[in-house]
N, C-alpha and C positions, 0 to 999 in steps of 0.2 A: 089584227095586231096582237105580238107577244102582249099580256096583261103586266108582265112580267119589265118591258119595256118601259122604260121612262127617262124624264128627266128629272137625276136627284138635284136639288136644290139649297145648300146652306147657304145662311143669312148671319148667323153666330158664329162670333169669333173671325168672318173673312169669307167675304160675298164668292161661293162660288158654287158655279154651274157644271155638273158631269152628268157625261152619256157613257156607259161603258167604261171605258179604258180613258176616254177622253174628260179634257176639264179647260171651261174658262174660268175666267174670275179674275179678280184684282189681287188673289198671288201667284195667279198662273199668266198673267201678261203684263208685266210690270211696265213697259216699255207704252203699254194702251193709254186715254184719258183717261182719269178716273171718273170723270163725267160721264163716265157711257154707264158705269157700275151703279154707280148714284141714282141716276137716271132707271134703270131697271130696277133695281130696289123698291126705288119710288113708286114704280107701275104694278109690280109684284104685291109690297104689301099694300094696294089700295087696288089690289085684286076685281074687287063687288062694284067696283063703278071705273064708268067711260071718263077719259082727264082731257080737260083741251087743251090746247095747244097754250094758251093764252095762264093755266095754272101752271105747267109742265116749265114755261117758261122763267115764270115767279121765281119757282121751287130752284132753278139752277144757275138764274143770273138776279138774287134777290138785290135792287138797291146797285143793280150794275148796268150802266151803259152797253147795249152791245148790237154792233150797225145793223147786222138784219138777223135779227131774233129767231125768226122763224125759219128763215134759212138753217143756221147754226142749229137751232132743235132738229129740223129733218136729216141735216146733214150726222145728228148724234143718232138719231133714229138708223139709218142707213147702215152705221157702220156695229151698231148694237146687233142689228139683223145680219151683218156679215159674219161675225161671233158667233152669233148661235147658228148659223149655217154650217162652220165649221167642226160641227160635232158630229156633224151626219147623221142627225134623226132626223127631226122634222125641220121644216126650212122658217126662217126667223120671221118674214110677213106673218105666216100662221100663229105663231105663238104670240106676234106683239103685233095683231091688225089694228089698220085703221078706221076707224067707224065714225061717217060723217067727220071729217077734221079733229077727230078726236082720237084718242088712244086707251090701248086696254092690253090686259094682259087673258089669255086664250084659256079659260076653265077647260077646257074641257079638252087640252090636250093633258096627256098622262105624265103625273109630275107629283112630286112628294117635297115640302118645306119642312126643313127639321124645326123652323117656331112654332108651324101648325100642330104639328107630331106633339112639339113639347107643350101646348095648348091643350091637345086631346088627349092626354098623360093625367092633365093637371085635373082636366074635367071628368075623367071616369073615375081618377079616385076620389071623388066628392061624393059619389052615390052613397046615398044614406045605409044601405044594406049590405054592404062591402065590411067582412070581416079587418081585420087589422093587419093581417098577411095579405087579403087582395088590396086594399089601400097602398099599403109599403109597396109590392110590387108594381103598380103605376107609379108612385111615386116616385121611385128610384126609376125608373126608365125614361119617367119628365126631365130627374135631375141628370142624367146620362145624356140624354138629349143637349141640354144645356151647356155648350161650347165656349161660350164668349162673349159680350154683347156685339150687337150691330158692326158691322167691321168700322174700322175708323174713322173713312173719309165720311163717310156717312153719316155718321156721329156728331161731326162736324158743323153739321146741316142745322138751319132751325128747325125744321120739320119732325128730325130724328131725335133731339133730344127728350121729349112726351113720352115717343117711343120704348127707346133705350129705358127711361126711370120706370114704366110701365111694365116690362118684363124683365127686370133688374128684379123689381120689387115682389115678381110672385116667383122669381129664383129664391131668391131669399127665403119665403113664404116655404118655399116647396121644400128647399132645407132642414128647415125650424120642423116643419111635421115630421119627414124622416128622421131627424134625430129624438123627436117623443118617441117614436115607434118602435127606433133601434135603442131606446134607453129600455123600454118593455122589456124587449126578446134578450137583454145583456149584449149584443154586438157591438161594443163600446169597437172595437177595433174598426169596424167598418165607419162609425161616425168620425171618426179621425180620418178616412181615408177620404169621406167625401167632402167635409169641412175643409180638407188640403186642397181639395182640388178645387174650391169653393174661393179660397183664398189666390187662388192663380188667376180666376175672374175679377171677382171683388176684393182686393189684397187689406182695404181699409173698413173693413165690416166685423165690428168687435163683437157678434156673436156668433162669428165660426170658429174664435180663439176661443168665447167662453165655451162652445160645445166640448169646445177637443181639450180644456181644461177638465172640466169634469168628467170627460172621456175617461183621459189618464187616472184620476183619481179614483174610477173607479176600476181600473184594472192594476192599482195600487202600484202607479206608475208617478212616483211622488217627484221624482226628481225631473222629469220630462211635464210634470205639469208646472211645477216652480221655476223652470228653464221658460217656459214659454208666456208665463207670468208677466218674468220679468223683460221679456223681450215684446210683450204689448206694451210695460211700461215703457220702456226706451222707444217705440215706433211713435206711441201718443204721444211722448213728449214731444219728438223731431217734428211730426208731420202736425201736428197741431197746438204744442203747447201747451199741453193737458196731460192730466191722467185719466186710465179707464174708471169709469162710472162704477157706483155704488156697487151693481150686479158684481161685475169684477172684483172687488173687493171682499165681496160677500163670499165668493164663490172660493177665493183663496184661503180665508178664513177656514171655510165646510172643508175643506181639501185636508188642511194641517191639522185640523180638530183629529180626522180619522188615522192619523200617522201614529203610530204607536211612544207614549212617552214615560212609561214606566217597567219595571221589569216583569215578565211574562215567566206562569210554566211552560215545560214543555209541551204539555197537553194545550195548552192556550195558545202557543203559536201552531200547533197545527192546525189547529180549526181555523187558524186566521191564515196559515198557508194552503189549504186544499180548495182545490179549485171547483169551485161550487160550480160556475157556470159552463156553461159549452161552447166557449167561443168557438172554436173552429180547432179539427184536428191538429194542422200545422200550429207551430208559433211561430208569427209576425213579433219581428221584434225591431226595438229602434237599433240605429249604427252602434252606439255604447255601449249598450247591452252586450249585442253580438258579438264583438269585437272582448269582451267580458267571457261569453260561452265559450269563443273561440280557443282563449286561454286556457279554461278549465278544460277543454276538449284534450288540448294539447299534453297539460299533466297529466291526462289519467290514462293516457297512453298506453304511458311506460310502464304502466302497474297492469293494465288488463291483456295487454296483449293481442289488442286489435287493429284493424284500419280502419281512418277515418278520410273523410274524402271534403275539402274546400271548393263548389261548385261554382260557377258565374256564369249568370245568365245576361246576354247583352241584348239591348233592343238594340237592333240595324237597319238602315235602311239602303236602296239599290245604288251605288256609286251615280253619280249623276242624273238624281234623280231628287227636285228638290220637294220638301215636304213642310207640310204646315205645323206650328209648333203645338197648335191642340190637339191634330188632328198625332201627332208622334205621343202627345200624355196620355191620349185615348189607349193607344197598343200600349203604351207602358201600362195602362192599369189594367190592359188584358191580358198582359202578363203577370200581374201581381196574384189577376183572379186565375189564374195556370195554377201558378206555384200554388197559390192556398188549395186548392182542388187535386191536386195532382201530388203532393208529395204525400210521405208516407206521417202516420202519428205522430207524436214527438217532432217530428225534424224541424229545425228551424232555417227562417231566416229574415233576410233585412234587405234594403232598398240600400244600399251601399254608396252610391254615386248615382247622378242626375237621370242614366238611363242601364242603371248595370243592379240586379239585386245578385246574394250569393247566398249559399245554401251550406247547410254543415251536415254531411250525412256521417254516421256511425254504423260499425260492423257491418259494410259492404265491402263489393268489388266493385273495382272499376267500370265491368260488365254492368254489374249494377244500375251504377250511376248514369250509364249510358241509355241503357231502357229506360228509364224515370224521365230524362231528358227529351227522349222519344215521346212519351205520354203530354209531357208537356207543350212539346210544340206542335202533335198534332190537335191541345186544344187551342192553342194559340190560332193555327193556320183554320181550323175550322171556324172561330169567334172574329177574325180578324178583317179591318174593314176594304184595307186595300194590299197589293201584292206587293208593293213598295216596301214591305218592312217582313223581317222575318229574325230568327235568334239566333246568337250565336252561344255554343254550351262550349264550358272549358271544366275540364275537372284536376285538381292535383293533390296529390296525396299531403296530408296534416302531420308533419315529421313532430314524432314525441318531443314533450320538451324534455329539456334538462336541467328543468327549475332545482325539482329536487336534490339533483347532481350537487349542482351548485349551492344551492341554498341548506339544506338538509344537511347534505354530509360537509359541510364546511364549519356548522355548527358541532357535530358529534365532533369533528376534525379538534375543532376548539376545547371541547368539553375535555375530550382525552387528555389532549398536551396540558390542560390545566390539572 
């Protein structure tokens, strides 16, 4: 057998099973029980032992009347194994035998779980010998790993709750080191990115907002840390009736202290404008900003006498073809890491809309921008995890403004007739 051959396995974020091209799961058969999902879950993560019928039953009719038990178990067994038959690898007895009236899930058919993956992430970077760059690199592939907890119904479960807080809590865990790591190397911009995606999981976990608070502050991003500030205030208030903890407070405080509040030479704000660190070639920037650059792009136009080019890059995916909402943030941040990688120095851009970023390129062509687009999606299509999703590039030319026109010569207009 291909090595290569298996069946992949997600468990985070939306239980599902693919071969190939194929998938079941609880967003790919909506129409199925979700008992049957439950049920496999169940058997999957309690992999290392044989379940009898008699726990299997517990687990799925806990505190429920139901007329013949064990009928209805086999009957769920039966059509589980039909599911996995329908992927055309190996046929579903094999994967979920029976052993002695009991049940189990098959080691030692070839199969990959992204909890396990995100397990064996968590555990080689603990190796006490592990520089700070091999640490960070497991780490960030644990927290890449990490989709969503447990899909819902299963969550549900009393079983799954242990679970769920169980690797909830070393999500977190695995968080809190990447962002010591990335506070080290100055990558403030990348802990913002994964605290964002951190908050799509855990939405009510007040220290991804304080990481990406002190994110900002340190990329002297004062107004996008104060925005976010005060928008943990108003969540705490709503969803709890509180406000953020002392940390917060403290951390707001350290943020403002560093904001400049008295008058500077010019020599003194350069050293406090030169970019000491090496974030990344590109600049990432928020929508404000951009939309700030884009402006100034705009006036200076008229005066240098070049072309500037406003690019969009869209995530899409195949008309009729539906797709899981983690599994579409995942290509969006494979497209985030396109553009950081793939543009040229200086250029910027921003995340614009929910799955659209745009790009502002300067003294190209069109040609140009066309090749650059090229580069980018063939790193997209090469990193990309299914063929369901691909990009669409649009470029248009950044018509000079006529600020000056108007504004400028409206004033000299005035000055004269006075």
């Amino acid at each position: 057998m291909d090595p290569n051959e298996k069946f992949v396995i997600k468990v985070l974020g939306g239980l599902e099973i693919r071969y190939r091209d194929k998938a079941i799961g609880v967003n790919e058969s909506k129409n199925k029980s979700n008992k049957i999902w439950v049920l496999f879950e169940y058997i999957l993560l309690n992999h290392n032992r044989k379940l009898s019928q008699d726990e299997l039953i517990e687990m799925l009719w806990p505190e429920m009347e139901v007329s013949n038990p064990a009928n209805s178990l086999k009957g769920l067994i039966f059509k589980l194994r039909k599911e996995i038959d329908s992927l055309g690898f190996l046929p579903g007895k094999q994967v979920i035998p029976s052993v002695s009236g009991s049940y189990t899930f098959n080691e030692d058919v070839p199969y990959t779980v992204d909890v396990y993956e995100f397990e064996k992430y968590l555990t080689l970077s603990q190796e006490s010998a592990l520089s700070d760059d091999e640490k960070l690199k497991y780490l960030l592939q644990a927290v890449e790993c990490y989709r969503g907890n447990i899909h819902h119904d299963a969550r549900k479960e009393p079983w799954a709750a242990s679970i769920q807080t169980h690797y909830g809590d070393m999500y977190l865990s695995a968080v809190r080191l990447c962002t010591e790591l990335l506070n080290k190397k100055g990558n403030y911009q990348k802990i913002i990115e994964i605290c964002r995606n951190a908050l799509l999981i855990q939405p009510y976990t007040e220290d991804y907002y304080y990481h990406m608070i002190r994110a900002y502050a340190s990329l002297e991003n004062y107004s996008a840390a104060s925005d976010l500030y005060a928008r943990v205030k108003e969540l705490m208030q709503q969803e709890y009736g509180t406000t953020p903890d002392t940390k917060f407070e403290n951390a707001y405080k350290e943020l403002m202290k560093k904001r400049p509040k008295k008058n500077q030479t010019a020599e003194e704000l350069t050293d406090d404008f030169v970019e000491n660190t090496n974030y990344m070639a590109t600049f990432n920037v928020e929508y404000g900003e951009f939309k700030q650059i884009y402006r100034l792009t705009a006036r200076r136009l008229e005066r240098i006498q070049k072309d500037a080019f406003l690019c969009l890059y869209t995530l899409g995916a195949q008309k009729g073809v539906t797709v899981d909402l983690k599994e579409k943030n995942k290509h969006l941040h494979i497209l985030g890491e396109a553009l950081a990688f793939g543009l040229r120095q200086g250029d910027v851009f921003s995340r614009v809309t929910p799955w659209q970023f745009a790009v502002i390129f300067e003294d190209v062509t069109e040609e140009n921008t066309l090749a650059i687009a090229e580069r980018i999606k063939k790193y997209f299509d090469k990193n990309k995890s299914s063929d369901a999703f691909g990009i669409l590039h649009k470029a248009v030319k950044i018509n000079p403004s006529d600020f000056e026109t108007r504004h400028i010569g409206g004033m000299k207009q005035e000055i004269t007739e006075k």
